[in-house]
C-alpha positions as a Markdown table, in Angstrom:
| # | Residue | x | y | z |
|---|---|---|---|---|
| 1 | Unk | 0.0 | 0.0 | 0.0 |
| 2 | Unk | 1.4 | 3.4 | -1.0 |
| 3 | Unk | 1.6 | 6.4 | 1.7 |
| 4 | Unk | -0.2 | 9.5 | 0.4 |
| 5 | Unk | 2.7 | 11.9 | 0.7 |
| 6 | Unk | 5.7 | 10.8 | -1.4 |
| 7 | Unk | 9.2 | 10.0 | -0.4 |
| 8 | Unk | 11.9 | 12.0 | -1.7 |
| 9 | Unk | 13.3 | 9.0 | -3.1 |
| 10 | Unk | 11.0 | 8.5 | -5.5 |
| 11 | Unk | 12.2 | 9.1 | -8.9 |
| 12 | Unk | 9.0 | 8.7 | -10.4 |
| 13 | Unk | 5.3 | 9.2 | -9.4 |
| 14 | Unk | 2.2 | 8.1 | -10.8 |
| 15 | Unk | -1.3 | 7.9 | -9.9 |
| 16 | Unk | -4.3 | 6.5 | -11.4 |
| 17 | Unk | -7.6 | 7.3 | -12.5 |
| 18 | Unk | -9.7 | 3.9 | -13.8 |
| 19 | Unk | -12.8 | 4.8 | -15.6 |
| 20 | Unk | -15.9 | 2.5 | -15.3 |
| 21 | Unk | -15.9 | -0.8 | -17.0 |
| 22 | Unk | -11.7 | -0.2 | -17.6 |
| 23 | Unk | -9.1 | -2.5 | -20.1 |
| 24 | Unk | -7.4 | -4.3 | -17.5 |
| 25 | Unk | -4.7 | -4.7 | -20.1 |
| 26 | Unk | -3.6 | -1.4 | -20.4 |
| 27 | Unk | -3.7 | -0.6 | -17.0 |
| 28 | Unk | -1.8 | -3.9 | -16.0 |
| 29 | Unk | 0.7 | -3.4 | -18.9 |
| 30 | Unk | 1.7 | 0.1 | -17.4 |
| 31 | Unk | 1.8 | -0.8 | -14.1 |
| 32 | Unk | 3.7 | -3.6 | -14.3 |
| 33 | Unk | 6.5 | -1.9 | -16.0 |
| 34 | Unk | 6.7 | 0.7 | -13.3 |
| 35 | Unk | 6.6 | -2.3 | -10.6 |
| 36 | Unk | 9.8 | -3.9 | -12.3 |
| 37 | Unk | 12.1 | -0.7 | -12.9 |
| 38 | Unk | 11.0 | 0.4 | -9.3 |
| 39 | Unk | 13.3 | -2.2 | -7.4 |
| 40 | Unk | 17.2 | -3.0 | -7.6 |
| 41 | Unk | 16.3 | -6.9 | -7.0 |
| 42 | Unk | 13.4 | -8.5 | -7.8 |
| 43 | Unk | 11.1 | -7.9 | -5.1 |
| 44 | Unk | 8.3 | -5.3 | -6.3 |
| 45 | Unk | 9.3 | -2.9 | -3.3 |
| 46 | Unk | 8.3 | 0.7 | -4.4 |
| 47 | Unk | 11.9 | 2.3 | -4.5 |
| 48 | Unk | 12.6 | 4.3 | -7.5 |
| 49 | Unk | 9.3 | 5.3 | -8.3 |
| 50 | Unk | 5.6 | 4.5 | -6.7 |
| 51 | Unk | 1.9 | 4.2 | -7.6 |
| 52 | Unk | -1.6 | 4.2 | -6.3 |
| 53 | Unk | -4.9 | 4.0 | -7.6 |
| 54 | Unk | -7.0 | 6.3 | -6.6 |
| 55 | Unk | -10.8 | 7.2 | -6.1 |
| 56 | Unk | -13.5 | 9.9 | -4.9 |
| 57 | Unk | -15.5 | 6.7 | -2.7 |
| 58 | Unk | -12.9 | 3.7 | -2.3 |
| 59 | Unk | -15.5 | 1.4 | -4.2 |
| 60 | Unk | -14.2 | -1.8 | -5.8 |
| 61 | Unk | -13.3 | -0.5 | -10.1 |
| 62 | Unk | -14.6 | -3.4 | -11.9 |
| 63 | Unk | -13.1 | -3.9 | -15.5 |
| 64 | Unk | -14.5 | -4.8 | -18.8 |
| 65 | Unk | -13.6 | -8.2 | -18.2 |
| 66 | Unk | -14.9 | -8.2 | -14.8 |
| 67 | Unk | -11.9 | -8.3 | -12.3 |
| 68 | Unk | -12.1 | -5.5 | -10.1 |
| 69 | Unk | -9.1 | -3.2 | -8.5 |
| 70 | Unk | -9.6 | -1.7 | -4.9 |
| 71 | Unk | -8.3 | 1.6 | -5.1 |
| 72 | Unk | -5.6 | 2.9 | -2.5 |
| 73 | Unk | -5.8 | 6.3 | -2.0 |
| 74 | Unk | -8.8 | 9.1 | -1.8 |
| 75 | Unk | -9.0 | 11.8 | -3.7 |
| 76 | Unk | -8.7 | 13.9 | -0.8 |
| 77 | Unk | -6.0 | 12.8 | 0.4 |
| 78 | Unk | -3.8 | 12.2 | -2.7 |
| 79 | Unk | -0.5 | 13.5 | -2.4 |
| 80 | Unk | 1.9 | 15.1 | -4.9 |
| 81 | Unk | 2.2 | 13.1 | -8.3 |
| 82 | Unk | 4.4 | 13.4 | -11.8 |
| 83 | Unk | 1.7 | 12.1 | -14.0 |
| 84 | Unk | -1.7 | 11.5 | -13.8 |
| 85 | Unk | -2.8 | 8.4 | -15.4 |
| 86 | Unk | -6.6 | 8.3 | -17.3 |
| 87 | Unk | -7.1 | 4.6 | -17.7 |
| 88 | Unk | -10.2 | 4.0 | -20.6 |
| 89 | Unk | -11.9 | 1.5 | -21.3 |
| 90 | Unk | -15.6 | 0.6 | -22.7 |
| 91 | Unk | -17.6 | 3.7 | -23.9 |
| 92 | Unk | -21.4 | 3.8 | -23.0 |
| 93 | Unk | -24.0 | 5.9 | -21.4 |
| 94 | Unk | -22.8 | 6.1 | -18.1 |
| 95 | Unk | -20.0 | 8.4 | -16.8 |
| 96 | Unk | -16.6 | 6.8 | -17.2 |
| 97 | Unk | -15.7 | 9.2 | -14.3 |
| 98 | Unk | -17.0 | 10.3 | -11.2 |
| 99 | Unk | -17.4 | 14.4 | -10.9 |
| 100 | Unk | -15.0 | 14.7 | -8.2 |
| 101 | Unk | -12.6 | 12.6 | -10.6 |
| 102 | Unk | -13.0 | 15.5 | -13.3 |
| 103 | Unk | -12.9 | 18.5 | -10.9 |
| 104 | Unk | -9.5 | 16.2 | -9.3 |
| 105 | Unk | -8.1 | 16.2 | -13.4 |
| 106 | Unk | -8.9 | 19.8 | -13.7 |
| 107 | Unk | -7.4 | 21.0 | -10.9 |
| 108 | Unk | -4.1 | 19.2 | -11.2 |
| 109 | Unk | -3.6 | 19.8 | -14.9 |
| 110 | Unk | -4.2 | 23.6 | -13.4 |
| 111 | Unk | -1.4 | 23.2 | -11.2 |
| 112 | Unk | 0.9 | 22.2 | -13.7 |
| 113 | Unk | 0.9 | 18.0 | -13.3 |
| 114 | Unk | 1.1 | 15.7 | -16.8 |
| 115 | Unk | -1.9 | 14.3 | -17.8 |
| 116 | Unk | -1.3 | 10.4 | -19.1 |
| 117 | Unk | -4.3 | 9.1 | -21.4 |
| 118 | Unk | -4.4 | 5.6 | -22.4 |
| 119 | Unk | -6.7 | 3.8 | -24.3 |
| 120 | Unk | -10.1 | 5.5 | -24.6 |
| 121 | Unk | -8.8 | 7.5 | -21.9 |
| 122 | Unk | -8.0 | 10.1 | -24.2 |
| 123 | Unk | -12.1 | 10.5 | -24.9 |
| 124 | Unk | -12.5 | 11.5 | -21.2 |
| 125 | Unk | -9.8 | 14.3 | -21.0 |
| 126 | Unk | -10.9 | 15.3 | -24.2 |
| 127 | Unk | -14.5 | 15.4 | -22.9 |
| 128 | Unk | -13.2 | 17.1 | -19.7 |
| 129 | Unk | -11.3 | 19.9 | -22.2 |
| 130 | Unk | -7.9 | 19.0 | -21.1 |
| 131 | Unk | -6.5 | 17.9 | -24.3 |
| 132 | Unk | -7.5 | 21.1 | -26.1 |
| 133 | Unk | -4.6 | 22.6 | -28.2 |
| 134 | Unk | -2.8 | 19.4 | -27.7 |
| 135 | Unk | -1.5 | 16.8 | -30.5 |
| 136 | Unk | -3.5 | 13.8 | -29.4 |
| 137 | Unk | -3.1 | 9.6 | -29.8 |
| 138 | Unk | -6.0 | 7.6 | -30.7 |
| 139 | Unk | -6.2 | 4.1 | -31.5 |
| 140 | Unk | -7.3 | 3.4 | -35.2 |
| 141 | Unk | -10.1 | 1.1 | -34.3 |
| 142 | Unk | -11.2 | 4.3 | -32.3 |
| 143 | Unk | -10.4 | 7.5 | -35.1 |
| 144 | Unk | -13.6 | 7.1 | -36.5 |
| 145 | Unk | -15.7 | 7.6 | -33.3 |
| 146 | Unk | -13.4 | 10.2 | -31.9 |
| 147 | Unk | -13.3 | 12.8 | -35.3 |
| 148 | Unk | -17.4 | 11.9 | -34.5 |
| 149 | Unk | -17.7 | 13.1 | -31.2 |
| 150 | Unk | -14.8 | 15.6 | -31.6 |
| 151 | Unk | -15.8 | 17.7 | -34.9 |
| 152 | Unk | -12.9 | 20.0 | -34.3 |
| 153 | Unk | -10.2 | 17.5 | -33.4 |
| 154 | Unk | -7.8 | 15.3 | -36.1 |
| 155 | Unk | -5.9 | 12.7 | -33.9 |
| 156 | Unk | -3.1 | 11.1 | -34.9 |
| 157 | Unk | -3.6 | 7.5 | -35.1 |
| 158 | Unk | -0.7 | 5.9 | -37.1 |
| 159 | Unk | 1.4 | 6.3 | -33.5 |
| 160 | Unk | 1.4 | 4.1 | -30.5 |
| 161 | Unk | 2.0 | 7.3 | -28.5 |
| 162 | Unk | 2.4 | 10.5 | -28.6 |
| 163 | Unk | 3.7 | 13.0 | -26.1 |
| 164 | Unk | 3.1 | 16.8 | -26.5 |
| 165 | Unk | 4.4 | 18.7 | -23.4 |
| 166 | Unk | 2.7 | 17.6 | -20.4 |
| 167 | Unk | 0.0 | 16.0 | -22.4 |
| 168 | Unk | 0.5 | 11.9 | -22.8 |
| 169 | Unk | -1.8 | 9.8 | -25.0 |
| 170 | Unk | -1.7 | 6.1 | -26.1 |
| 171 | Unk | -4.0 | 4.5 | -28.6 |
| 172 | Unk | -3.9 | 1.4 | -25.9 |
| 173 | Unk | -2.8 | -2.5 | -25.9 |
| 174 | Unk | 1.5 | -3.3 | -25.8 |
| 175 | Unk | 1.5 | 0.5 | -26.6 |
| 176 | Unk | 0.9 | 1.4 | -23.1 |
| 177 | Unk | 4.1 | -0.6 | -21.9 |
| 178 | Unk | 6.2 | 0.8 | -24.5 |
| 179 | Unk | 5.0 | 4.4 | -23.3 |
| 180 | Unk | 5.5 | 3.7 | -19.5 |
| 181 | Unk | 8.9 | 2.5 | -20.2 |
| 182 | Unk | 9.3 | 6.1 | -22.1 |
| 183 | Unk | 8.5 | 7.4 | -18.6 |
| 184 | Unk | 10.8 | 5.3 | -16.6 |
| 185 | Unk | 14.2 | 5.8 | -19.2 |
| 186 | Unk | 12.9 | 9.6 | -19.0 |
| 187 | Unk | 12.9 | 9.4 | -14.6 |
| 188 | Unk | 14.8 | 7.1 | -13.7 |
| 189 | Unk | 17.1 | 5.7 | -16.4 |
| 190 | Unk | 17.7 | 3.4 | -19.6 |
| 191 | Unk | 18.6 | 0.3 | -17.9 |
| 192 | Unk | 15.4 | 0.3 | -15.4 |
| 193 | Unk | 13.3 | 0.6 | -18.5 |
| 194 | Unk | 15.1 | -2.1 | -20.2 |
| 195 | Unk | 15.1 | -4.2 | -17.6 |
| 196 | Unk | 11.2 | -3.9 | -17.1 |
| 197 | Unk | 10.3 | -5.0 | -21.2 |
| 198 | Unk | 13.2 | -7.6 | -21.0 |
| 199 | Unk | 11.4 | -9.3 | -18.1 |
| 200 | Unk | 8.4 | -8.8 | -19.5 |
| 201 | Unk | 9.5 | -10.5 | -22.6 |
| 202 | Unk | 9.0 | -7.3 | -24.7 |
| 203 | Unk | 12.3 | -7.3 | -27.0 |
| 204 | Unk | 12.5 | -3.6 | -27.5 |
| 205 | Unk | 11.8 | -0.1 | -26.3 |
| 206 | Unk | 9.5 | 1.4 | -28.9 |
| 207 | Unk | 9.6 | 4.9 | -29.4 |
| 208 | Unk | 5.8 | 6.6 | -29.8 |
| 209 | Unk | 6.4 | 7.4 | -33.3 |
| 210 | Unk | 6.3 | 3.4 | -34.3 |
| 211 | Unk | 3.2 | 2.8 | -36.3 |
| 212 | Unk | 0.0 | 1.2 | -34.4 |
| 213 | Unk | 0.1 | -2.8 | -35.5 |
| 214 | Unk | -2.7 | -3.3 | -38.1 |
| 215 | Unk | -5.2 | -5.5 | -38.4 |
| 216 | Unk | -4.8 | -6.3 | -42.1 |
| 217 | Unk | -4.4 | -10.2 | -41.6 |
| 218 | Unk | -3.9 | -11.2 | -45.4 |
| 219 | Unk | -0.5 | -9.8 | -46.1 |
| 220 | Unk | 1.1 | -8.7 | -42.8 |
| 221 | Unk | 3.7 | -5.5 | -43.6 |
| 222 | Unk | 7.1 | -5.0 | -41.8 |
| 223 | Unk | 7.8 | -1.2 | -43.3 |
| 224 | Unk | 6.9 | 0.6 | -41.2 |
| 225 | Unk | 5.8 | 3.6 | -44.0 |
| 226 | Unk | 3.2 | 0.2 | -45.7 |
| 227 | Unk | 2.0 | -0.1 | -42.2 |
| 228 | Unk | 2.1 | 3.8 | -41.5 |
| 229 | Unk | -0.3 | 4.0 | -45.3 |
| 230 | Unk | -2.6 | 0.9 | -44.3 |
| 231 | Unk | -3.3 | 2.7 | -40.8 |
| 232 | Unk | -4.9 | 5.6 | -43.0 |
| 233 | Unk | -6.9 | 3.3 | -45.2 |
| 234 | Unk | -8.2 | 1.4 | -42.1 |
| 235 | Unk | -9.9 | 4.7 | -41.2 |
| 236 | Unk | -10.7 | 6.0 | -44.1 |
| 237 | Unk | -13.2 | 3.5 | -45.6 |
| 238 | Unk | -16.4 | 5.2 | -45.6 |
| 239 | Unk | -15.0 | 7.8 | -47.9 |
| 240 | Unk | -11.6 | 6.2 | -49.4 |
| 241 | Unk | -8.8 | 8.5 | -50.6 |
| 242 | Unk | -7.1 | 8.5 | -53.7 |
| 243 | Unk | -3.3 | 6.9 | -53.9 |
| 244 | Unk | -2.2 | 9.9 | -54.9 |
| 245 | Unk | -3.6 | 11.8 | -51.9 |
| 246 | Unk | -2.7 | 9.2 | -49.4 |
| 247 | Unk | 0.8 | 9.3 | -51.0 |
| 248 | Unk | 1.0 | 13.3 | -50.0 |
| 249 | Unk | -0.3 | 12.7 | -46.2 |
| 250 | Unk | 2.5 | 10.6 | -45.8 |
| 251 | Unk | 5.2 | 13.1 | -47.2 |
| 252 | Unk | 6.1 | 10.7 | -50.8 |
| 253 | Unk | 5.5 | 10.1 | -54.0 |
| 254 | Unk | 3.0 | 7.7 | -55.5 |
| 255 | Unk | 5.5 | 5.6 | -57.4 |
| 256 | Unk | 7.4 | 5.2 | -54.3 |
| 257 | Unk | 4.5 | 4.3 | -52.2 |
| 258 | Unk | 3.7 | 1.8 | -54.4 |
| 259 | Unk | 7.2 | 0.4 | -55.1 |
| 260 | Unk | 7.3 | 0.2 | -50.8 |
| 261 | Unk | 4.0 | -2.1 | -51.1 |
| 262 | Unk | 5.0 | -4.7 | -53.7 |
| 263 | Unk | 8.0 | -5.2 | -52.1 |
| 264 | Unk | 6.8 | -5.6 | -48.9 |
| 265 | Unk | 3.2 | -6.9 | -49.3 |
| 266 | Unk | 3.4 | -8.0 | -53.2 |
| 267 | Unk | 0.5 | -6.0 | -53.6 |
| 268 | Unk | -0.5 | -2.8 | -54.8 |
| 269 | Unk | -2.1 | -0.1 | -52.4 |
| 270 | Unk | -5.1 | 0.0 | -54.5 |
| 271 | Unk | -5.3 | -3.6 | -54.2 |
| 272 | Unk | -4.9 | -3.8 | -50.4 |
| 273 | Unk | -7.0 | -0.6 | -50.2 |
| 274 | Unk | -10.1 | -2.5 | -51.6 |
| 275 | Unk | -9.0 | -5.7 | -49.7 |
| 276 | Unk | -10.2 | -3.7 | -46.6 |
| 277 | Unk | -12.9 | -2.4 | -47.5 |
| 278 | Unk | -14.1 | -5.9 | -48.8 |
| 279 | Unk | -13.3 | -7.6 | -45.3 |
| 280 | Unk | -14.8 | -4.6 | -43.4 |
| 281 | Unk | -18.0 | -5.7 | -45.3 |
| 282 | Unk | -18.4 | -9.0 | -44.6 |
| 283 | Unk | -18.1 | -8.1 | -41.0 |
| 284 | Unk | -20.8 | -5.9 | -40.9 |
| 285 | Unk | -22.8 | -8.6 | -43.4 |
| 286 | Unk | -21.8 | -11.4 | -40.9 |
| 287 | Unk | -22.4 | -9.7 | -37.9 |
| 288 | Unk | -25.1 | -7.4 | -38.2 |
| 289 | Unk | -28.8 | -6.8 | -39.8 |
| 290 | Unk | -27.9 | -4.0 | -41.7 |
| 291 | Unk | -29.3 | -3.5 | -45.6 |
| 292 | Unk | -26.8 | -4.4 | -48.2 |
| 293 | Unk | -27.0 | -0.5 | -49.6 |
| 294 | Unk | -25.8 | 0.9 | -46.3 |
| 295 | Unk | -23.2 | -1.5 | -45.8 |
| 296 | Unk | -22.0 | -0.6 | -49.3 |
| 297 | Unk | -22.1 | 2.8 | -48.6 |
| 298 | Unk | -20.5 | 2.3 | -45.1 |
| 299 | Unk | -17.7 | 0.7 | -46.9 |
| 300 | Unk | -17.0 | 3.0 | -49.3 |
| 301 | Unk | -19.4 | 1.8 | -52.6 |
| 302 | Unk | -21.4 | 4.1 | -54.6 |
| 303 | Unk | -24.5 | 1.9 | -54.9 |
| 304 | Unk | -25.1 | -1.9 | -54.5 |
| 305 | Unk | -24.5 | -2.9 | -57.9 |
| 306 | Unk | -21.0 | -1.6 | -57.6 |
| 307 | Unk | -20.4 | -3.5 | -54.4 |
| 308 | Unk | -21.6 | -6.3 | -55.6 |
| 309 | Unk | -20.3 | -6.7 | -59.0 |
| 310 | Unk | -16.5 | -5.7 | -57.1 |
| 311 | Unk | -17.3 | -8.9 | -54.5 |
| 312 | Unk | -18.5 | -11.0 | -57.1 |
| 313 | Unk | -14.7 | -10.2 | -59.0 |
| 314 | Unk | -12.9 | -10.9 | -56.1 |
| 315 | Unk | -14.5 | -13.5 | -53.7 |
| 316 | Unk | -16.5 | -15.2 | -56.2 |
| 317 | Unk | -19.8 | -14.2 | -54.5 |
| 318 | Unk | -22.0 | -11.7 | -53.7 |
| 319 | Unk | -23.1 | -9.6 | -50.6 |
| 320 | Unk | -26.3 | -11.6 | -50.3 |
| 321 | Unk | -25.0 | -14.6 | -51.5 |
| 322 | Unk | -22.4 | -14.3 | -48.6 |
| 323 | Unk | -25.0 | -13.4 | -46.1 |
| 324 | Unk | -27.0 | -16.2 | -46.7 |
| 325 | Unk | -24.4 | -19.0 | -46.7 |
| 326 | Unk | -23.4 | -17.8 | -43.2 |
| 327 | Unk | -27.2 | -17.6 | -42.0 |
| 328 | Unk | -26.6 | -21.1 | -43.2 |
| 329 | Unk | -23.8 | -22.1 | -41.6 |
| 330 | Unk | -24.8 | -20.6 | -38.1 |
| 331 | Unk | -28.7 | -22.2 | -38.2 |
């Protein structure tokens, strides 16, 4: 159990804020990285840097997969801390965080402390204002949702983190390891960090600029500019951009985009552009109810004819030829 007022030992101090309904992975991944670098032997003693979890009420924090934390420390009687740590997790109607959690983030951000969001964590600062003016990380399962409910905002979501003055997001996953160990080389030293992802069997510290791992499962790319250009695809698939354009976010030419995806993927970007839009569309015609035209249209297809004639090309069937096999296959 951490003490409320810190030790003047300690390198490095966190706290932590877990939202409703939390990703015990992210949170775990963090933490754990601080627990190794904070000892000299291998005995999880709080040395070099400490943590608590904290809360307005003390009540169990249950997580999306169920298991709950007990916090350690109340709000009120938190003591001084380096970062403070927004842990996200599943987005619904309720609030993720209490009031007094909010008016706690406020006031600390006012009094100068770094604000750490990982996961959807970086929805609730957002919400709460405090990421305003800031370059922001967002995973890319999550960039469509958050340019949604944040008109205003563009984050950058081909990053595992990003860290903009005293502002620190991560889209979530291994990233938030990678970005803890950031904070531990940055506090305490290289070797502490090192020593945390070695024994976590993590091979390397990644810097935040490393691109977010994809989900593209039929050619998996090692450059990190493919990965980098099939991160933008994967949110842009509503309303696809050309090559050309893409080609121009990403600071090159065309012709050398392209010659970086044949010789890492054997494919062209137009090719695996359409590849992903395909596969996003039989999720949505597996999983859900939805008419054939808006799933077209959600997956960027002017009309249902074109969808189907370009699945009929490439699968050998179409949308509702799909759809009914797998009503088939689950009755």
């Amino acid at each position: 159990m951490p003490t409320n007022e810190p030790s003047n030992r300690k390198q490095l101090r966190v706290a932590f804020l877990l939202s409703d309904r939390f990703t015990l992975s992210a949170f775990a991944n963090f933490v754990d990285v601080l627990r190794l670098a904070a000892d000299d032997a291998d005995k999880s003693r709080q040395i070099h840097c400490e943590w608590a979890v904290l809360s307005d009420d003390m009540s169990l924090i249950k997580s999306s997969c169920g298991v709950s934390i007990r916090p350690d420390t109340r709000l009120r009687n938190a003591g001084h801390y380096d970062y403070v740590v927004v842990v996200g997790g599943l987005m619904g109607e309720r609030a993720a965080l209490s009031a007094e959690s909010i008016a706690y983030l406020k006031r600390v951000a006012t009094e100068g402390t770094s604000l750490v969001g990982l996961c959807t964590g970086v929805f609730i600062l957002q919400e709460a204002g405090l990421l305003q003016g800031y370059k922001t990380c967002v995973s890319w399962f999550h960039h469509q949702e958050f340019i949604d409910r944040f008109e205003t905002e563009e984050p950058v979501s081909d990053q595992i983190f990003v860290v903009d003055r005293n502002r620190l997001t991560c889209s979530g996953g291994h990233g938030t390891a990678h970005l803890a160990a950031f904070l531990v080389q940055r506090h305490i030293g290289q070797a502490a960090a090192i020593k945390s992802l070695n024994i976590m069997m993590i091979d390397d510290a990644m810097s935040g600029e490393r691109p977010q791992p994809a989900t593209f499962s039929s050619n998996k790319a090692k450059d990190p500019l493919v990965k980098r250009a099939i991160l933008r695809m994967q949110q842009n698939i509503e309303l696809p951009k050309t090559i050309d354009d893409m080609a121009k976010e990403i600071g090159i030419g065309r012709r050398t985009l392209e010659r970086r995806f044949l010789a890492d993927v054997k494919e062209t970007p137009h090719t695996i552009y359409l590849t992903l839009r395909l596969e996003r569309a039989l999720v949505w015609l597996r999983t859900t109810n939805e008419p054939i035209l808006e799933i077209a249209i959600a997956c960027g297809f002017c009309d249902v004819a074109h969808f189907s004639r370009t699945m009929k090309s490439k699968w050998g069937m179409t949308p509702s030829q799909y759809r009914a096999l797998e009503t088939k296959i689950k009755a």
